[in-house]
Every structure is written in C-alpha cells, then in structure tokens.
C-alpha positions in Angstrom: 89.6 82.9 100.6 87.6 85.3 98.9 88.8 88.6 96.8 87.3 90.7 99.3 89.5 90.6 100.5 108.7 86.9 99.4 107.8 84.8 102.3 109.0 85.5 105.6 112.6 85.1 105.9 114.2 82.3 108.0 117.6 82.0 106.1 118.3 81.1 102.8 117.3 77.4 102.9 112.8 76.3 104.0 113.2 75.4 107.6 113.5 71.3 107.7 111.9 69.3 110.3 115.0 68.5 112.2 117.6 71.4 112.8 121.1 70.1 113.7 123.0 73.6 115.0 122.2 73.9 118.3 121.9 77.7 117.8 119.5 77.6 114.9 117.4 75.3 117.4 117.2 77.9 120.3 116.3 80.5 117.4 114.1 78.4 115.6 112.3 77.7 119.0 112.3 81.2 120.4 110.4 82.4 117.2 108.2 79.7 117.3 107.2 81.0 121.0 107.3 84.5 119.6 104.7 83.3 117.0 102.0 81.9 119.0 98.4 83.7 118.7 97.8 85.5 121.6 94.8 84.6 123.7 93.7 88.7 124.3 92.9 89.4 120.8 89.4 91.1 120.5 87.7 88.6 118.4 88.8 85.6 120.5 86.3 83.7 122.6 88.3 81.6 125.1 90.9 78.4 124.4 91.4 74.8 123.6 94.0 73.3 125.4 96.2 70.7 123.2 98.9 68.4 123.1 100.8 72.0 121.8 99.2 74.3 124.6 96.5 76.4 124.6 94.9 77.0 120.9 92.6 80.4 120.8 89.3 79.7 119.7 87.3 81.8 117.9 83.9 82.3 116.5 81.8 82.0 113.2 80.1 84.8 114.6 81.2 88.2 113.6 81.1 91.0 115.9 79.8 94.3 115.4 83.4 95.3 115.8 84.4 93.2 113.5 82.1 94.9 111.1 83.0 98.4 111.9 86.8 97.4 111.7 85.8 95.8 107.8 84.0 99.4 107.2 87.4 101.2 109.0 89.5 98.7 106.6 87.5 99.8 103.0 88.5 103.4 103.7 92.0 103.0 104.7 92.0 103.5 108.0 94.5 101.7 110.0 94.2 99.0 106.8 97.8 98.4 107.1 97.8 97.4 111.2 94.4 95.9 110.3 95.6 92.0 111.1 95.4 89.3 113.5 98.7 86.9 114.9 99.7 84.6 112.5 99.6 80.9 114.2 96.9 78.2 114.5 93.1 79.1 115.8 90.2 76.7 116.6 86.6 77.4 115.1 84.4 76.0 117.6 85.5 72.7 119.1 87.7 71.0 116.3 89.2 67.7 117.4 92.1 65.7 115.6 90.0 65.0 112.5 88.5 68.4 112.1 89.9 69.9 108.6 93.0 72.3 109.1 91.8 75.3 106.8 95.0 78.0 105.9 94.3 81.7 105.0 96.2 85.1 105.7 96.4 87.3 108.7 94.8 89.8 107.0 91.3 90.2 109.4 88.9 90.7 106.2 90.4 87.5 105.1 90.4 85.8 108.0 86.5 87.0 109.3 85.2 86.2 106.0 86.7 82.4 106.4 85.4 81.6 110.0 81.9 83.7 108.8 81.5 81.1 106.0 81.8 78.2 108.5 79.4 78.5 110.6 78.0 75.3 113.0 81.1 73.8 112.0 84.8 72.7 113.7 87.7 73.4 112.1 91.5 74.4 112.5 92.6 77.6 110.9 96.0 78.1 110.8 96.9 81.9 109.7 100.1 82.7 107.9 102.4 86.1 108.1 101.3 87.6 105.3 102.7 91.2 107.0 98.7 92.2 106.7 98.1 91.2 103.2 95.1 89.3 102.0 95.8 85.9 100.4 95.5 87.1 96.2 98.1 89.6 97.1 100.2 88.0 99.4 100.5 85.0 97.1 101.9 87.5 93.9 104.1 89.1 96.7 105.1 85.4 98.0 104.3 86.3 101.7 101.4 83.3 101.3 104.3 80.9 100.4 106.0 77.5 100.9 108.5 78.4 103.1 106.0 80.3 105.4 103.3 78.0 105.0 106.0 74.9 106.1 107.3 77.5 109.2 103.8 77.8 110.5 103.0 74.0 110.2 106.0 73.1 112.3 106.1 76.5 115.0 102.0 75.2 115.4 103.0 71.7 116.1 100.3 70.7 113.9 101.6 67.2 113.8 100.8 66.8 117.4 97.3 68.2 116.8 95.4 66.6 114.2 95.5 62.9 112.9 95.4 63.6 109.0 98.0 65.2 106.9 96.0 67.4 104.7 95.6 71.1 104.2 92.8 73.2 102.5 94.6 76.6 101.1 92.5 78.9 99.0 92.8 78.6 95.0 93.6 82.1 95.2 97.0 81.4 97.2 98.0 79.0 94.4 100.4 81.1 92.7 102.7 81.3 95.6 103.0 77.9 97.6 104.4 74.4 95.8 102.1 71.8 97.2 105.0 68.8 96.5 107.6 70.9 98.0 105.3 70.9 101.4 104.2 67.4 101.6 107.9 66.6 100.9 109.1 68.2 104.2 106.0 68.9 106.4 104.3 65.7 104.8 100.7 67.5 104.9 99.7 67.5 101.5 97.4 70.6 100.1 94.1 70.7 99.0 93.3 74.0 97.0 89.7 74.5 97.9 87.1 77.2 95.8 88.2 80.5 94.9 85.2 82.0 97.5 84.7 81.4 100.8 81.0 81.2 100.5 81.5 78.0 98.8 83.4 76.3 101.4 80.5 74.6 102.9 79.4 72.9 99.8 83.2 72.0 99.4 83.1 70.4 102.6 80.1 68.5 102.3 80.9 66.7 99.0 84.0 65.6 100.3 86.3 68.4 99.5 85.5 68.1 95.3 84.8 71.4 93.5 82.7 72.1 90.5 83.8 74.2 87.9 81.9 76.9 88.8 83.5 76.6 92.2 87.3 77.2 90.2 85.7 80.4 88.1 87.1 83.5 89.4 84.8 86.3 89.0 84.6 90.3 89.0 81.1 91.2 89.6 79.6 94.5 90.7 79.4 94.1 93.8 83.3 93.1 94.3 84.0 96.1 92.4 82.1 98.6 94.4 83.4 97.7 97.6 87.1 98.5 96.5 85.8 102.0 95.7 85.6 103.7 99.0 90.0 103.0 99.9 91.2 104.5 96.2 88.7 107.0 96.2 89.9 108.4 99.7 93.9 107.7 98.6 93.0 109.9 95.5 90.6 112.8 97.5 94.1 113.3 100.2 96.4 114.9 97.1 92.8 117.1 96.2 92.8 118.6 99.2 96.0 119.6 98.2 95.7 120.5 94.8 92.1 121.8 94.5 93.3 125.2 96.4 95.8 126.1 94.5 94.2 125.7 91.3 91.3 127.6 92.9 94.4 130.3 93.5 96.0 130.2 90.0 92.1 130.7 88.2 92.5 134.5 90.1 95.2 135.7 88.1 94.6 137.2 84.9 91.6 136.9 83.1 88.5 139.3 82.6 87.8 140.4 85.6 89.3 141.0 89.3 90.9 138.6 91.2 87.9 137.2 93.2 85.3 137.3 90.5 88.1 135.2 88.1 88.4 132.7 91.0 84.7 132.4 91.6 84.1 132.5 87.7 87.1 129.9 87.1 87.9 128.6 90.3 85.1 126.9 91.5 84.8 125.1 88.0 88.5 123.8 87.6 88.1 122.3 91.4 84.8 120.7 90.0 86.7 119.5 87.2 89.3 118.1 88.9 87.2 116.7 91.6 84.8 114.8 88.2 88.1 113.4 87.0 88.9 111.6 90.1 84.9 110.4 90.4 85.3 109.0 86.5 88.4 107.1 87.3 87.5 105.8 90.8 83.5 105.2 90.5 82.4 105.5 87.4 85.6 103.6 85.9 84.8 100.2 88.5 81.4 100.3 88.1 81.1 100.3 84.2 84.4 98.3 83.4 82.8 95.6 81.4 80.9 98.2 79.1 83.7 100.8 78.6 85.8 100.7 75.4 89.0 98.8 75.2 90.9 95.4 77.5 93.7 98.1 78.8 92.0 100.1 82.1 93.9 103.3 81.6 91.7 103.4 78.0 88.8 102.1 80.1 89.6 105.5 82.3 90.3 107.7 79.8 87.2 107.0 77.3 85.0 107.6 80.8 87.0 110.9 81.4 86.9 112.3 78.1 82.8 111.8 78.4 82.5 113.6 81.7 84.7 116.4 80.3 82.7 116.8 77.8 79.5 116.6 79.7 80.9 119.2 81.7 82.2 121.7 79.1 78.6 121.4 77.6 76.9 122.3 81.1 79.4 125.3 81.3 78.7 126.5 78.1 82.6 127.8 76.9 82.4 130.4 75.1 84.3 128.6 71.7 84.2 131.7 69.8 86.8 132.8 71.6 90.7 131.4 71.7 90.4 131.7 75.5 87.6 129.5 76.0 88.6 127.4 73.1 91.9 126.6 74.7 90.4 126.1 78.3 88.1 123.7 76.5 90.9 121.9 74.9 92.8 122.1 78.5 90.1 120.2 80.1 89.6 117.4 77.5 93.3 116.7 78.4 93.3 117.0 82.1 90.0 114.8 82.9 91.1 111.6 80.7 94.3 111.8 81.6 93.7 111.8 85.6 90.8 109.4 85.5 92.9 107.1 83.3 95.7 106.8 85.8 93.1 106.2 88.6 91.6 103.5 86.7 94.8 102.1 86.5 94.9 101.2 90.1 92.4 98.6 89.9 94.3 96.3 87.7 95.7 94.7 90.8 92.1 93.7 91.8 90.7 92.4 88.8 90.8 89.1 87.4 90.8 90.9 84.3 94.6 91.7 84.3 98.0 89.8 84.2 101.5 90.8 85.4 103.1 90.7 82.3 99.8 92.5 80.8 99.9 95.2 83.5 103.7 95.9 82.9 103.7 96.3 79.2 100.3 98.5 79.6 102.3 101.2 82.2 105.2 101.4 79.8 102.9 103.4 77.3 100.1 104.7 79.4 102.1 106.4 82.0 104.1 108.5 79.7 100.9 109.5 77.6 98.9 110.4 81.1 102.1 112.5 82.2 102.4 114.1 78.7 98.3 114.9 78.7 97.7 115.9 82.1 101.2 118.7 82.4 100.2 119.7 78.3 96.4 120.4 79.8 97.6 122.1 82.8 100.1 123.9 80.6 97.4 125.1 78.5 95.0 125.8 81.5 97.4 128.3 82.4 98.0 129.9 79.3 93.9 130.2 78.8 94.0 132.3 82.4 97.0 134.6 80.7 94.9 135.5 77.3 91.6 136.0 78.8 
C-alpha cells in the first residue's frame, strides 16, 4: 500500500471455481494446503478459528523486530528472504463483515498495512509476490489476476466473510483486471489510496477517496529511505575496485612507487568513492532541482559539479599536460559513474515510465560506457607521462 515499500503459475488457463479432472483437483487442493500461513511466524499473535480453519492473527502493533528487520531490509540484508506466507491473516478480531484488505508478501508492505490500521478488524489476505512489494510486483505481474483469484479460492474466503468486496492498493492497479475477478471469484475490487496512511480516512467515509488520496507522490523523505540499499549495492564493487586503482596510481609518475600511490592513490579512491555519493545521495535528494526529466542527466550534471569541486580542492597542476589530462580524466569518470547510479532510481519514482526508461538506456548506457572506459583510458595515460 505504500511506496515504501507474471503471476504465479497454475497452468496456462486462471484457476476456475470448479475443477473437473480429478487430478487437477488433488493438485489444486494439495497446494492450497501447502499455501496456508503458518501459525509460528514471528510477528503472529495467536489464531481465529473459522469455517476454513484456523486464520493467524496478527497485530497493528509493530515489534521492535519488526523494526530492526525494516532497518536490515533498507540495506539489503536478507531483503530478498525478507517475506511473510502468502494466504489470509486476521487484524484483531475481524468477523464476516470486517473489510478483506489485499497487499504483497513483502513484510515492509505488509507491516506498514496492519500499522496503518490500528484499533481496527480486518482480513488481510497476502499474495505470492515471491518477496516483492505491491508497485513492483504489479509491473512484474506477481500482484495479478490469476494470483489474486488462486488466493481468494485456496483462503476459502467465501466461507469467511458475508460481502464480496476487496480493497487492493491503487498501486497494484496495473497488474490485476478487476472484471476478470468478479467474473470468476465474484468479489469485486475496490482500489483504495495510493498510501497506507490514508486508509483509515478511506474507511471511515465509506471507502471514497479524494483526489489527493489518488496523487502519487515522491517526496524527500520517500527518497531518502531508498538511499541506504543502492548505496551498499554500489560500495560492494568499490571495495573491489578502489584497491586496484590505489595500485595502478604507483606506477609511473614523478616519484617512487609509494609516494605516487599516496600522491595519486588516495585521491582517485576519493574520487571514485564522490562519484558513487553524487549518484546515490546527492542524485535522490536533489532530483527535483537538478537539470533535465532523464535521471542519468540528473546524475551526470551532479557528478560533473563534484568533479569539479574536487579538482579545485586538489589544485591540478593545468600547466602541465599530465595534470591537464588527469583533470580531463576525472570530469569523465565522476558524471559518468554517478549518472549510471542515478539511473537505478527510475524504478522508484513516479517520475518515470516504462517506455520512458527504455528509450532513456538505449542512449545513456552507451554514452556512460564510452565516458567512464575514455576517462579511465586517459587516467592511465596521465600516470605514464607524469
């Protein structure tokens, strides 16, 4: 329900209510079993028992390990295992008229659901979104019609509430086709506001938005937080690479080997190490006041002002080819890496399209390769002619 956050395969055809092979009903039953939430998962509190069986039930309170998970989540740690069984769940003591809210088994997405609905009953029923949150899942089609109908029937939802209605998040739009579900699960869907924070008021005025409610933001905030996870994904390859330019600075150059890495060295690591801060901090946090509407020009206007910035606090010796063509090396490398960086937050922002993000790597890829190996060409050949 909220940004901070093919469908799962069951043959060719969306399961229909009534499966005639008697195979395909054993299978189809089996999986359903297979399916159900299990009652030992950390975050749930105890059970409801139903006309289906036993429904976990969980809180609107979140744990403090739910919070450290969230914190273990933003910097990539176990963020791909970070999920929770896909099935239906009961928020506090729902009955057969408590609203049946859907999200995805993602546990961001899913906590920050149940935290916006607190003092309240309700169903949630989780889809298999293989661990993807609901925006994602939706342009992947894991959050889809044909998973969305599998969980209704494998839940026996039917047999739980009284209604047929279904809140999804506007966010899961893209991927589930509300007529195709009420046409063979006969719940029809309600696409409720884009954050989950907005639920309640949802709720309360009888499930109507405002338009304010349907307005997809990017704020600062919601950019931040998707810092910490590309800024650890881009320091792993540093580690790697900041040695061995530390290596390469040694040889030639004025002076010996360790006074040429200590001269050079330490500034092409710092270099390197400001590109990926311009493309992965600087670049979110100052996206609506950079130059241009593609990101990678976004992240290379940022990067060619922090190698600048940092040419001027070195103080290259122009006057010379060598530190003429480090200079030039630099104002290649910098823009170049911070604008592919900057590129990876085009999946995040409601800024971008598909179509928009395709046509954008077809001529900014081949520039950032052509920059970043012509700079690192040039590095070189500055270390030879010193």
């Amino acid at each position: 329900m909220n940004i901070k956050d093919g469908c799962s395969s069951c043959g060719s055809q969306i399961i229909l209510p009534v499966i005639q092979e008697e195979a395909s009903c054993c299978s189809t039953a089996k999986e359903a079993q297979n399916n159900t939430p299990r009652l030992d998962q950390p975050f749930v509190t105890g059970s409801i028992s139903t006309t289906a069986g036993r429904i976990p039930q969980v809180s609107a309170q979140l744990q403090s390990r739910d919070h450290w998970g969230t914190v273990r989540a933003r910097f990539g740690v176990g963020r791909m295992d970070y999920m929770v069984d896909p099935g239906l769940y009961a928020l506090g003591n729902p009955d057969n008229n408590s609203p049946v809210l859907v999200t995805a088994n993602y546990k961001m997405s899913f906590d920050y659901l149940r935290r916006e609905l607190s003092h309240r009953n309700a169903w949630i029923l989780v889809l298999d979104t293989k661990g993807i949150n609901v925006w994602c899942a939706a342009g992947k089609g894991t959050f889809g019609t044909e998973e969305l109908i599998k969980r209704i029937e494998f839940s026996s939802l039917k047999n739980i509430v009284s209604h047929r209605k279904l809140i999804l998040p506007q966010l899961g739009a893209p991927g589930v086709a509300g007529h195709t579900v009420k046409k063979i699960s006969e719940f029809k869907v309600y696409y409720g506001p884009v954050r989950a924070e907005d639920l309640p008021a949802y709720l309360d005025s009888g499930w109507k938005t405002t338009p304010a409610m349907r307005i997809m933001t990017f704020p600062l905030i919601d950019r931040a937080v998707l810092i910490p996870i590309e800024l650890v994904a881009a320091v792993k390859p540093f580690l790697i690479i900041a040695p061995i330019l530390f290596i390469l600075s040694g040889i030639g150059g004025p002076a010996e080997f360790w006074t040429n890495t200590i001269n050079y060295g330490l500034f092409a690591v710092l270099a390197l190490l400001a590109a990926i801060v311009s493309g992965v901090v600087l670049h979110p946090l100052l996206l609506p006041i950079l130059p241009g509407r593609a990101f990678s020009t976004k992240g290379f206007s940022i990067g060619f002002v922090v190698a600048f910035i940092l040419l001027y606090l070195r103080d290259v010796n122009l006057q010379i080819w060598s530190g003429r063509i480090e200079a030039l090396a630099w104002l290649l490398i910098i823009p170049a890496v911070s604008a592919f960086l900057a590129m990876n937050f085009t999946g995040a922002s409601t800024y971008t399209s598909l179509s928009g993000v395709k046509k954008e790597m077809r001529w900014a890829l081949p520039a950032q390769i052509s920059a970043g190996l012509g700079g690192l060409a040039i590095w070189i050949t500055s270390r030879l002619i010193a």
